[in-house]
C-alpha positions in Angstrom: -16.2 10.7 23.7 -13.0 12.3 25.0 -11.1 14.7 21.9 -8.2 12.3 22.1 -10.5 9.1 21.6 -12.0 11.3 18.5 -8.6 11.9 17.4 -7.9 8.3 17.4 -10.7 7.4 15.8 -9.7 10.3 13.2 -6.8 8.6 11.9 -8.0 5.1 11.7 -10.5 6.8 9.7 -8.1 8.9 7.4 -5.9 5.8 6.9 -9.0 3.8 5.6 -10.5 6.5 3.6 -6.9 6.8 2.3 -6.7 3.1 0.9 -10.1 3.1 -0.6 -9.7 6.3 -2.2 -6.2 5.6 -4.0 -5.9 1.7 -4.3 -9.7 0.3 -5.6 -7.5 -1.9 -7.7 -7.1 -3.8 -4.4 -10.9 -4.4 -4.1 -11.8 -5.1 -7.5 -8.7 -8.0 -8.0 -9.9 -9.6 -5.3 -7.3 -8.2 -2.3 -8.3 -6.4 0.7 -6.0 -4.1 2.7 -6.5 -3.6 6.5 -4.7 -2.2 9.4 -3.2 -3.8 11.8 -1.3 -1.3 14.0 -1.4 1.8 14.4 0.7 3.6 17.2 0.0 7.3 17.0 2.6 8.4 19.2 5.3 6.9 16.6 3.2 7.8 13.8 3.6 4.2 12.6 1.0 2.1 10.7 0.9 -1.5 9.2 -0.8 -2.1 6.7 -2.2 -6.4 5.8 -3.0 -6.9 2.1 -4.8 -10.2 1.7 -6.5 -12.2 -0.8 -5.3 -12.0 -4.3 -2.8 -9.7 -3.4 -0.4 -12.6 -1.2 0.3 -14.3 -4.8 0.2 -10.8 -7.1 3.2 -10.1 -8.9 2.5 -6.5 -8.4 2.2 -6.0 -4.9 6.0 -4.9 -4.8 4.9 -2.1 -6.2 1.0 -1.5 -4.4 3.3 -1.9 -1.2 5.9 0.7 -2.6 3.0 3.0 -3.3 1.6 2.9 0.1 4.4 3.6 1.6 5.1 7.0 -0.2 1.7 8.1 -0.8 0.3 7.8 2.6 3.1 9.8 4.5 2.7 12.7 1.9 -1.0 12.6 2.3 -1.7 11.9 6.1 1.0 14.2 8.6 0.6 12.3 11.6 2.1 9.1 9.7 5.5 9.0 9.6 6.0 5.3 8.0 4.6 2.8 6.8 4.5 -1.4 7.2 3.3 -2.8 4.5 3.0 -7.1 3.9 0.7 -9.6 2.0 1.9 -12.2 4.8 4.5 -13.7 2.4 7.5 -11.8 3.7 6.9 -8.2 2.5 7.7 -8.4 -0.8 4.6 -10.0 -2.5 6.7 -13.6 -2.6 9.2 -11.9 -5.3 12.3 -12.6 -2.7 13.0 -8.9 -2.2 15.0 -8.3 -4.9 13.0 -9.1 -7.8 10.9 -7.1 -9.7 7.2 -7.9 -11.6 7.6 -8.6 -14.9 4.9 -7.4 -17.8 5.1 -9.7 -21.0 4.3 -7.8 -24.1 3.6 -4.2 -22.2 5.1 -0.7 -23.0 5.4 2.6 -22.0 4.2 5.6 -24.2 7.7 6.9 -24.0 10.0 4.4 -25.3 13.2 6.1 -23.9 12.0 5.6 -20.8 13.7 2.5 -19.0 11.5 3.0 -15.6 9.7 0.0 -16.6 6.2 -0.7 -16.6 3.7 1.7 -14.5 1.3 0.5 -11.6 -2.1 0.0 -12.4 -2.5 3.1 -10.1 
């Protein structure tokens, strides 16, 4: 195996590792990420989440999370596609965000809104 084909390999690798270890949520609600490019030269990666995660009302935020965990944490990646195949935005229509009846914060002068599950 040539260093560049271990390389390769390398960062398909890291970018799996990297999903399982920060986003088991994804597993045990019944989604499932996967990639399905990755061009190294660009340093670009897209990233499917399927199952329960195409009708969540919080993958606006699993997405958002991706996006700027897995730059910080992997150098060759540079950005990040995320999409649970119903435009990109988790079928909220882009400008919407999750809502969490009943849920607070521990700091009630916070107005961040509710926290990820992650």
């Amino acid at each position: 195996m040539s260093t560049e084909t271990q390389g390769a390999d390398d960062l398909d690798e890291r970018v799996m590792n990297f999903l399982r270890r920060n986003f088991p949520q994804i597993q045990m609600h019944g989604g499932s990420a996967a990639i399905q490019n990755l061009d190294r030269e660009s340093g670009e990666v897209t990233i499917q989440l399927g199952g329960a995660c195409s009708g969540c009302g919080i993958s606006p935020m699993t997405i958002q999370a991706i996006k700027s965990r897995m730059v910080k944490e992997i150098p060759e990646i540079n950005q990040v596609h995320a999409e649970t195949g119903m435009g990109g935005d988790g079928g909220m229509g882009g400008g919407m965000s999750p809502s969490f009846p009943g849920e607070t914060t521990d700091d009630e002068s916070s107005d961040e809104g509710p926290q990820a599950p992650f």
